[in-house]
C-alpha positions in Angstrom: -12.9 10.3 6.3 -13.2 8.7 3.1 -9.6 7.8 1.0 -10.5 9.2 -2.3 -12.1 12.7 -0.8 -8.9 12.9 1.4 -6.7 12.9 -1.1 -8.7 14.9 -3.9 -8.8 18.0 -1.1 -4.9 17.6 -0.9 -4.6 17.9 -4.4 -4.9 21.3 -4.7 -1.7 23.9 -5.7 -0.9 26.2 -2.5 0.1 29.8 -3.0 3.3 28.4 -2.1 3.9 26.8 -5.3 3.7 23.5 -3.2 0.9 20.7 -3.6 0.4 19.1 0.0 -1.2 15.6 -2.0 3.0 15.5 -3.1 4.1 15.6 0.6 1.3 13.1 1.5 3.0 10.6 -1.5 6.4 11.2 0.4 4.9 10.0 3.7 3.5 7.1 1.7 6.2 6.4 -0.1 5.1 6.3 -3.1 4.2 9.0 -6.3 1.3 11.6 -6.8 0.9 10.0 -10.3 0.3 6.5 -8.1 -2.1 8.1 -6.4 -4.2 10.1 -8.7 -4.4 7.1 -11.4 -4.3 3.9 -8.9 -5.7 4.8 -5.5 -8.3 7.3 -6.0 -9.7 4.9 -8.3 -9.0 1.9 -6.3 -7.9 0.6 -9.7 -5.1 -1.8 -8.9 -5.2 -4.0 -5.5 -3.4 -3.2 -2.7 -1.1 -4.9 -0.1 -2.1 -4.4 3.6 1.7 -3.2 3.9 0.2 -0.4 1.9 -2.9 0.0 3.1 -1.4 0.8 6.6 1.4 3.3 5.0 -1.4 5.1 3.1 -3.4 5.4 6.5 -0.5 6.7 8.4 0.6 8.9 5.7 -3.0 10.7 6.6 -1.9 11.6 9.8 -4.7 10.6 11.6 -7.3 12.0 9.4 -7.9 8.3 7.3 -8.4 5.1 9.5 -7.0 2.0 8.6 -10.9 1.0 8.6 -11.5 3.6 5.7 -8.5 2.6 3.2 -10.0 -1.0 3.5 -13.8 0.0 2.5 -11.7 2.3 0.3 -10.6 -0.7 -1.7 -13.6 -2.6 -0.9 -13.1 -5.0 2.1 -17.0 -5.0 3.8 -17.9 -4.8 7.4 -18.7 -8.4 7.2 -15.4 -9.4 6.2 -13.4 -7.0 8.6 -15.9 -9.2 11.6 -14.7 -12.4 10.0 -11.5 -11.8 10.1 -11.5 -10.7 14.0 -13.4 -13.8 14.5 
C-alpha cells in the first residue's frame, strides 16, 4: 500500500474522539504534525533508521519497499543495491 494513502485514511477523527494516524506517530516515534507536513509530502529526506520505523509502525500494511518509492528510491536502485 502506498505511504501517503496509508496515512491520509488514518487521519481521520473516530467517534471515540481518538485519531488512529496519532497512535500510528506513537509507534513511529515521532509527531502527527511530522507526518502530515514532512512525510506525506516526502518533503524532507529520510534516514533508513526511519524508513524502517515508519514501515513497522504500519503494522504490516506498508512494506519497507513502499516507504522507499515513497521517498523516491526506484526499482533500479533497490536492484543495485542487492547487487
Amino acid at each position: 500500500m502506498n505511504l501517503a494513502d496509508y496515512l491520509r485514511e488514518l487521519d481521520q477523527p473516530q467517534a471515540e474522539g481518538g485519531n488512529p494516524l496519532e497512535a500510528f506517530a506513537d509507534r513511529a516515534g515521532t509527531t502527527t504534525g511530522y507526518l502530515r507536513v514532512h512525510v506525506i509530502r516526502a518533503r524532507k529526506p529520510a534516514s533508513l533508521r526511519y524508513m524502517r520505523r515508519l514501515a513497522q509502525a504500519s503494522e504490516g500494511k506498508v512494506s519497507l519497499i513502499e516507504v522507499l518509492r515513497h521517498y523516491g528510491v526506484t526499482a533500479e536502485e533497490l536492484k543495485v543495491q542487492a547487487a
